[in-house]
C-alpha positions in Angstrom: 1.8 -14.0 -5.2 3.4 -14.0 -1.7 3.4 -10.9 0.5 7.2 -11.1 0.5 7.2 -11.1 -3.3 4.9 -7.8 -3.2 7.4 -6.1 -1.1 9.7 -6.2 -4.1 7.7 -5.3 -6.8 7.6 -1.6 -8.2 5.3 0.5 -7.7 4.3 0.4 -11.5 4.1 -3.3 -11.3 2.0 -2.9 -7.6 -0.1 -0.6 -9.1 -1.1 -2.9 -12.3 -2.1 -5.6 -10.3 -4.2 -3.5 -8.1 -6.0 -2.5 -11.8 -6.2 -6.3 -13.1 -8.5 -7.3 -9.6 -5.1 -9.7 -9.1 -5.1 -7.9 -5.7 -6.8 -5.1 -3.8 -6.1 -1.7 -2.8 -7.2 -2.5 0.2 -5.2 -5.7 0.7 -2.1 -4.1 -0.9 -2.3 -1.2 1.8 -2.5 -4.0 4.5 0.5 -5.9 3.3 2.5 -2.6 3.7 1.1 -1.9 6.7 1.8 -5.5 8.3 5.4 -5.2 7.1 6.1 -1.8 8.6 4.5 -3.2 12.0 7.1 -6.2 12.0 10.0 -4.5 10.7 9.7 -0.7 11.9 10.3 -1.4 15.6 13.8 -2.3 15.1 14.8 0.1 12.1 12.6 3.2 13.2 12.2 4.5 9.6 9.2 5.5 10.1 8.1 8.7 12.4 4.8 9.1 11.4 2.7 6.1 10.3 -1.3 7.1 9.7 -2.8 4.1 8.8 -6.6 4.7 9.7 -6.0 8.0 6.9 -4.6 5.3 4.3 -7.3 3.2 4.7 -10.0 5.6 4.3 -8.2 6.3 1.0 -8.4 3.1 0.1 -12.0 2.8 0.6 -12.2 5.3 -2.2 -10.7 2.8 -4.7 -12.8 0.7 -3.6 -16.1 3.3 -4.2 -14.2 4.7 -7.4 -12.7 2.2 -9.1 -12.1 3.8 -12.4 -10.1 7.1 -11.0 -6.6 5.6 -11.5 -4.7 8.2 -9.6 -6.4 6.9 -6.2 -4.6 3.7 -7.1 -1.4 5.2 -5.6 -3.1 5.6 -2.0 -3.0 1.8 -1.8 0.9 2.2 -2.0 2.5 3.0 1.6 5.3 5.4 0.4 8.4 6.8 2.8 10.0 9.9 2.2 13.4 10.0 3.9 14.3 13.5 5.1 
């Protein structure tokens, strides 16, 4: 699957292929992460953008694989106020 086909998927659907192995929570996070860098510049959606804190979640996927709810941390989420 593409990145630009990730960007489209649910987050259910995101999160299922993070479970299967398709793709990681790591490489998931980084997918977000290179989209908001390309696109963010020109929109400025996004205030507050912690990456190094979203990848040290991710590592703990990675170390605990089988705690589900870390899963989510992979997912860059934006809250509109």
């Amino acid at each position: 699957m593409s990145e630009v086909e990730l960007y489209y998927c649910s987050a259910r659907d995101l999160a299922a292929r993070v479970r299967s192995g398709e793709i990681s929570a790591r490489e998931l996070l980084e997918v977000h992460l290179d989209r908001i860098e390309a696109v963010n510049p020109g929109l400025h959606a996004i205030v507050t953008l912690v990456p190094e804190q979203a990848r040290a979640l991710s590592l703990i996927h990675i170390s605990e694989p089988t705690r589900p709810r870390l899963i989510s941390y992979a997912v860059v989420c934006v809250k509109k106020k």
